[in-house]
C-alpha positions in Angstrom: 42.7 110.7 174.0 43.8 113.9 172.0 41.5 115.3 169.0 43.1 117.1 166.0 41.8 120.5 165.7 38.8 121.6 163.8 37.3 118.2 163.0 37.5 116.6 166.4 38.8 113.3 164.5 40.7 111.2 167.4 44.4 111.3 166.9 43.8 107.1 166.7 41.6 108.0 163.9 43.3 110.3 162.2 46.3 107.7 162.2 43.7 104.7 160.8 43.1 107.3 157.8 46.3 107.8 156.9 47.4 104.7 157.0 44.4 103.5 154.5 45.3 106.5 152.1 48.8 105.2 152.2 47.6 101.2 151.5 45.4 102.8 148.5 48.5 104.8 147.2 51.3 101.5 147.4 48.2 99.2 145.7 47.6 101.7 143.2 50.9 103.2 142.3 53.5 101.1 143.5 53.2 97.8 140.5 53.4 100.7 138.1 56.6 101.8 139.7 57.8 98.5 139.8 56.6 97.7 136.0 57.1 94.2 135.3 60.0 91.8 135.5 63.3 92.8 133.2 61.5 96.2 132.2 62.1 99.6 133.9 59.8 102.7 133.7 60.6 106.1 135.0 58.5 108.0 137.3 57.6 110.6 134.2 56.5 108.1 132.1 53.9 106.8 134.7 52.4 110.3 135.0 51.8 110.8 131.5 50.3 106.8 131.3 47.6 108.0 133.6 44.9 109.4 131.7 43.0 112.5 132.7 40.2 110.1 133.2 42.4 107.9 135.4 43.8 110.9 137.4 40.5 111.6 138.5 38.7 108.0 139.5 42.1 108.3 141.5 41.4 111.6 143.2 37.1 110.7 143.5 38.0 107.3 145.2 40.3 108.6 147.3 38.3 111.9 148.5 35.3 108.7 148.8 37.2 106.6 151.0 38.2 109.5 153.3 34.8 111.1 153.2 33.6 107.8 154.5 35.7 106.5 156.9 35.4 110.4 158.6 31.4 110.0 158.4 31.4 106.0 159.7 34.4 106.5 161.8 35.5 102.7 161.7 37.4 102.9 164.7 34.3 103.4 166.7 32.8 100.0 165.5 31.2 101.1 162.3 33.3 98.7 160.3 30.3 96.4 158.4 28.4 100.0 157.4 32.0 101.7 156.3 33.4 98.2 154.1 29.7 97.8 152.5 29.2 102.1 151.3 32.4 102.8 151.9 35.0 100.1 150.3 32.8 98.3 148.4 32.0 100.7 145.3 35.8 101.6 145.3 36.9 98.1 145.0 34.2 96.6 143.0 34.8 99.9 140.5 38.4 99.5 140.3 38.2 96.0 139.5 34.9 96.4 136.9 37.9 98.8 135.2 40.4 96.1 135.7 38.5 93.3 133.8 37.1 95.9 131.2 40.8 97.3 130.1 41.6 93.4 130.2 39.1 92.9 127.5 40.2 96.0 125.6 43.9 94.9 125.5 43.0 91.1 124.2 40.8 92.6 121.6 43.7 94.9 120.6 46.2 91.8 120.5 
């Protein structure tokens, strides 16, 4: 099996991370590219919806997710330790933001 250079990540490995950065960006980014049925948003417009606060519980989950799976190394049979410390908090955050900006927009209505 071949290593990438410095980290000595497997090249399997290093194929399971990108692939899980690459689910996290389509889940994240691709409905807002899509926008809803009849109504069409440009790729500008979805930048500047993204708040500075946004933009970074993007970047922080992301950089948490690869920290993690680097440091459990799921491919090597860490998976329970890596979903409970490492997907867990990212989902269960995520969705806590879901349900809260839910409750904001039906207030608002």
């Amino acid at each position: 099996m071949g290593y990438t250079g410095v980290w000595r990540i497997p090249v399997s490995g290093l194929q399971e991370i990108l692939v899980i950065v690459l689910l996290f960006v389509l889940i994240i980014f691709l409905p807002r590219r899509l926008g809803r049925a009849g109504s069409e948003k440009k790729a500008g417009k979805i930048l500047k919806a993204l708040s500075g606060r946004a933009r970074l519980c993007v970047i922080v989950s992301a950089v948490w997710l690869l920290s993690c799976t680097v440091y459990f190394r799921p491919w090597s049979g860490e998976i329970l330790e890596f979903a409970l410390i490492g997907l867990c908090p990212v989902i269960l955050g995520w969705g806590a933001l879901w349900v809260a900006d839910g409750f904001k927009k039906n207030q608002d209505a």
